[in-house]
NUVO-36181 format. One record per residue (C-alpha): residue number from 1; x, y, z. Coordinates in Angstrom, 1 decimal. Example, Ala and Ser with C-alpha at 12.3 -4.5 7.8 and 13.67 -1.06 7.14 Angstrom:
REM residues 2
<atom><i>1</i><xx>12.3</xx><yy>-4.5</yy><zz>7.8</zz></atom>
<atom><i>2</i><xx>13.7</xx><yy>-1.1</yy><zz>7.1</zz></atom>
***
This chain:
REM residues 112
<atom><i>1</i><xx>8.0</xx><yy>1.3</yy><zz>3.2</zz></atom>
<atom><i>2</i><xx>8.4</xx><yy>4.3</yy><zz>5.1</zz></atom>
<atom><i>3</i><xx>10.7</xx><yy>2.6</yy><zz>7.7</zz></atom>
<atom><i>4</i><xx>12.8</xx><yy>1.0</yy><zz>5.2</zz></atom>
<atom><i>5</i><xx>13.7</xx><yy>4.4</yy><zz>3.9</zz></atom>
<atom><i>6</i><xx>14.5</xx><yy>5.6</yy><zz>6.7</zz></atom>
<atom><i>7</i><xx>16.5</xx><yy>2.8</yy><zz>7.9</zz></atom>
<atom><i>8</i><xx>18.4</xx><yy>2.7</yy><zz>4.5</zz></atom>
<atom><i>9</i><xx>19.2</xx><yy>6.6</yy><zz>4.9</zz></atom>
<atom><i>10</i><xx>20.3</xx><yy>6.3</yy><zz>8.5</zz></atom>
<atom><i>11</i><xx>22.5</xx><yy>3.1</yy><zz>7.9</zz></atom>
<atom><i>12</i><xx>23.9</xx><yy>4.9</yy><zz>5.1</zz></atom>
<atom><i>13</i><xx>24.3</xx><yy>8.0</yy><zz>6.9</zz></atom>
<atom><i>14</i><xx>25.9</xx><yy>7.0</yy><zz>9.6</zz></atom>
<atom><i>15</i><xx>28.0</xx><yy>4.1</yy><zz>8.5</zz></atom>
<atom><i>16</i><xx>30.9</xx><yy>3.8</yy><zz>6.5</zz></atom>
<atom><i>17</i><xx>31.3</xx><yy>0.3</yy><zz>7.1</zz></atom>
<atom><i>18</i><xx>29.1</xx><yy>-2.8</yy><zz>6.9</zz></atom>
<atom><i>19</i><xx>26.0</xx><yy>-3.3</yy><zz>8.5</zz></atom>
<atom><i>20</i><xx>23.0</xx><yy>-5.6</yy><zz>8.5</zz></atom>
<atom><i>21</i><xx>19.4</xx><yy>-4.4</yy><zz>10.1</zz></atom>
<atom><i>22</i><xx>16.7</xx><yy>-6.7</yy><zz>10.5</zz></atom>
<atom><i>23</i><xx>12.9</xx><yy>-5.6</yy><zz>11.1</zz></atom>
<atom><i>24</i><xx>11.2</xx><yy>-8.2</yy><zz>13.1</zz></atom>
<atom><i>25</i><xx>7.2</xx><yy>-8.8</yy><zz>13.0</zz></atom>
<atom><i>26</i><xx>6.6</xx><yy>-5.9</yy><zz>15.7</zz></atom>
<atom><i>27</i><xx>8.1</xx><yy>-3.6</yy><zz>13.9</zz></atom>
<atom><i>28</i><xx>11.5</xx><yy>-2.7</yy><zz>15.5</zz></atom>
<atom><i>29</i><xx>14.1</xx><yy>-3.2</yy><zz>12.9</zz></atom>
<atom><i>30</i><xx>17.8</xx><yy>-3.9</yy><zz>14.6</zz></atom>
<atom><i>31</i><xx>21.1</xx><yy>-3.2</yy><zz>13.5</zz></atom>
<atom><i>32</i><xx>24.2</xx><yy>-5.8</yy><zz>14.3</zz></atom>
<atom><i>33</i><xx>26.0</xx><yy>-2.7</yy><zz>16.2</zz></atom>
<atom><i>34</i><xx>23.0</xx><yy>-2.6</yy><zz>18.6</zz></atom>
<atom><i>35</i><xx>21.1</xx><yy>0.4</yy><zz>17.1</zz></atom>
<atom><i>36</i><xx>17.6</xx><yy>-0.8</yy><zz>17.5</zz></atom>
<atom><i>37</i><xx>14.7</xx><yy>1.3</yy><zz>15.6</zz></atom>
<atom><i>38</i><xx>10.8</xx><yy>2.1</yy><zz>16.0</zz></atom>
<atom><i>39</i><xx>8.3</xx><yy>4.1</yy><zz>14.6</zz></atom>
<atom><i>40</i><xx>5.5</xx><yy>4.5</yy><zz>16.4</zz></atom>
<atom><i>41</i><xx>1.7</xx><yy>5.3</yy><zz>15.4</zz></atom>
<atom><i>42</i><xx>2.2</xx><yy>9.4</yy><zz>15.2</zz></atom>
<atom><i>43</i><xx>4.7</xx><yy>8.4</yy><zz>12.8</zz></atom>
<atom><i>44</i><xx>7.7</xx><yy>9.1</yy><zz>14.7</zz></atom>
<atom><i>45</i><xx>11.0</xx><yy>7.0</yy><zz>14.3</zz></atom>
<atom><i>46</i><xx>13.0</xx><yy>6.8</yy><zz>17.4</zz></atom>
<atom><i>47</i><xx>16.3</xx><yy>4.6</yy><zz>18.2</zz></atom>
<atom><i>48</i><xx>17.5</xx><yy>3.3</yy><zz>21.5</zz></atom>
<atom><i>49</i><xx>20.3</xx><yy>6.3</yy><zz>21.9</zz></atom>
<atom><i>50</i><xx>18.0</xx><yy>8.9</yy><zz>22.2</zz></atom>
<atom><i>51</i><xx>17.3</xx><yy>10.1</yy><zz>18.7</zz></atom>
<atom><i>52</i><xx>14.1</xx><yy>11.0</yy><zz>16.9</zz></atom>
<atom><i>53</i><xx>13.0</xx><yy>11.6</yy><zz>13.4</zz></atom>
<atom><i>54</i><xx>9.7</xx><yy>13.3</yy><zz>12.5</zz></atom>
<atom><i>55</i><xx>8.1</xx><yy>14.2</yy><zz>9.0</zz></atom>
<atom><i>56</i><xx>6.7</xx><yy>17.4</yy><zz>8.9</zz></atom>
<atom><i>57</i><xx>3.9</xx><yy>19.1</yy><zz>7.1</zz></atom>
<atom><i>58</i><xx>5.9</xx><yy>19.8</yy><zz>4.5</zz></atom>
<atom><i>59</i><xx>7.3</xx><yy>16.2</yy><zz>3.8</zz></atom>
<atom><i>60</i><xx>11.3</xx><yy>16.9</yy><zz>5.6</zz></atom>
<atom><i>61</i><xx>12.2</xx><yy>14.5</yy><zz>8.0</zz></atom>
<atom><i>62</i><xx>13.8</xx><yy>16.0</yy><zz>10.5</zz></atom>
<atom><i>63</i><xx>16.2</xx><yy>14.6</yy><zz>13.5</zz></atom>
<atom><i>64</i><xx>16.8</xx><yy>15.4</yy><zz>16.8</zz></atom>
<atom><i>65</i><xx>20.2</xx><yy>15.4</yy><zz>16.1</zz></atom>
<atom><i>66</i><xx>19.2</xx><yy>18.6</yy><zz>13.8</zz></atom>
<atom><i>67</i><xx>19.5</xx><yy>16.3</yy><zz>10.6</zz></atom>
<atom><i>68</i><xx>17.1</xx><yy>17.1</yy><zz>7.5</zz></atom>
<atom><i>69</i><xx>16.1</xx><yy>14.5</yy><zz>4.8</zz></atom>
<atom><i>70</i><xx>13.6</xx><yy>15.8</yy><zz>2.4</zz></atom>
<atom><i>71</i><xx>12.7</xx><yy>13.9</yy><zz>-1.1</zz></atom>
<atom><i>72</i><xx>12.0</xx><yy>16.0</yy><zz>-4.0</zz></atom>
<atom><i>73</i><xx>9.7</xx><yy>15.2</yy><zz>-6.9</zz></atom>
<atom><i>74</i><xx>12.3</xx><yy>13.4</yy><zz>-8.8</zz></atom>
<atom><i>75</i><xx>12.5</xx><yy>10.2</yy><zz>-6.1</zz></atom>
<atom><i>76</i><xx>16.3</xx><yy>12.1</yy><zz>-4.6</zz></atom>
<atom><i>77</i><xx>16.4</xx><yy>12.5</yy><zz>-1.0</zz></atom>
<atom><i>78</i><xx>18.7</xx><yy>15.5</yy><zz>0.2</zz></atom>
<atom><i>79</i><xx>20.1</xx><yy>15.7</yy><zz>3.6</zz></atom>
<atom><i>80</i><xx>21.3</xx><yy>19.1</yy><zz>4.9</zz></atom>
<atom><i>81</i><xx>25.3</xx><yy>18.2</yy><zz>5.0</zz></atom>
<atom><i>82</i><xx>25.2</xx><yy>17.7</yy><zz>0.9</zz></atom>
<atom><i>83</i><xx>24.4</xx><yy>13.7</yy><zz>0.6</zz></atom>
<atom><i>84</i><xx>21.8</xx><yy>12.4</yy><zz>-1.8</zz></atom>
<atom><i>85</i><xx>20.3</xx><yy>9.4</yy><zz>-1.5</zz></atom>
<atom><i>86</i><xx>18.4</xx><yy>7.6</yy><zz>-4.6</zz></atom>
<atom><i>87</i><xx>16.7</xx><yy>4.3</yy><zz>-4.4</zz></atom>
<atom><i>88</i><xx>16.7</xx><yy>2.6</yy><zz>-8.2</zz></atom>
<atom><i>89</i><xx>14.0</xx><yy>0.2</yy><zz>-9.2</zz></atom>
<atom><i>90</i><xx>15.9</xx><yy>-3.0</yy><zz>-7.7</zz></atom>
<atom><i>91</i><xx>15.2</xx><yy>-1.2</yy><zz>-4.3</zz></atom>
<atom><i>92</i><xx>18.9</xx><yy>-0.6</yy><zz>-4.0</zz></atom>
<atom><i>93</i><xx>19.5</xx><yy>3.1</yy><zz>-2.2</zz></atom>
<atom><i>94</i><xx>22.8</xx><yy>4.4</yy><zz>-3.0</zz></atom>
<atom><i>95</i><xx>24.2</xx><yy>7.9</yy><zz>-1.2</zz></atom>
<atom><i>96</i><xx>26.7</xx><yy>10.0</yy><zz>-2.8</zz></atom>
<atom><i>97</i><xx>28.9</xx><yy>9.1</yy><zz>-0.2</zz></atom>
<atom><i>98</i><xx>29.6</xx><yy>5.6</yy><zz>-1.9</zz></atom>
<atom><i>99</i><xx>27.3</xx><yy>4.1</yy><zz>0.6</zz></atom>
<atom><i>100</i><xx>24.2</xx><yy>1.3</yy><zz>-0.8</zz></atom>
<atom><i>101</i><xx>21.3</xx><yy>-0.2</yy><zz>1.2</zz></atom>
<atom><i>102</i><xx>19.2</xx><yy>-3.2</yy><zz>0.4</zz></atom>
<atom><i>103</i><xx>16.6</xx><yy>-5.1</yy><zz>1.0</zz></atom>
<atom><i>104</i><xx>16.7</xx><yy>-9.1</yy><zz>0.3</zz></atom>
<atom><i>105</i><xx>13.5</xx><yy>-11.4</yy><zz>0.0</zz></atom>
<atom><i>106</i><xx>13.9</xx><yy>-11.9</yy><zz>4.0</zz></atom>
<atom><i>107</i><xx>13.4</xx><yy>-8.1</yy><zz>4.9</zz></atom>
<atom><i>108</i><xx>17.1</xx><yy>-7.9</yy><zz>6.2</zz></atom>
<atom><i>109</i><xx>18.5</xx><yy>-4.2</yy><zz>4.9</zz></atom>
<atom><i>110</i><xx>22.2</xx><yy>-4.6</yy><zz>4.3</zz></atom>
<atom><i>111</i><xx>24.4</xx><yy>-1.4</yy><zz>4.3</zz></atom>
<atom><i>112</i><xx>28.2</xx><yy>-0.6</yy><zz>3.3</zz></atom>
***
């Protein structure tokens, strides 16, 4: 569930425009522009350009890039350029930005 969040928030993040990522039985979830995904057993998600994400001690998920995603008590996740991000009970997360993610029945996580 952890990956799907952070999936959904990076799709949403970083996209304004469609996009489709599909996690596989290993784990790696891919995106149809190329952006593959992995989190590995120290809990650390890294994609095939270079970039890391790492919760902390005190629950913020932070980039390399120097992103910040921390989720308060309320279920809202913040990121440190304004966005919030909100996943409803349907599993749909929707960002401030106009941008949704979700899941269908065949683990494929759609974003636009």
């Amino acid at each position: 569930m952890k990956t799907l969040i952070t999936v959904a928030l990076l799709c949403a993040s970083f996209t304004a425009t469609a996009e489709t990522c599909r996690t596989d039985s290993f784990g790696t979830t891919r995106c149809d522009n190329g952006t593959t995904y992995r989190t590995d057993s120290f809990g650390t998600t890294r994609d095939n350009n270079g970039n890391t994400w790492r919760t902390d001690s005190f629950g913020t998920k932070r980039g390399s890039d120097g992103s910040t995603y921390r989720t308060d008590s309320f279920g809202t996740t913040r990121d440190n350029k304004g966005n919030t991000y909100r996943t409803d009970s349907f599993g749909t997360t929707r960002g401030s930005d106009g941008s949704t993610c979700r899941r269908d029945s065949f683990g494929t996580t759609r974003c636009n």
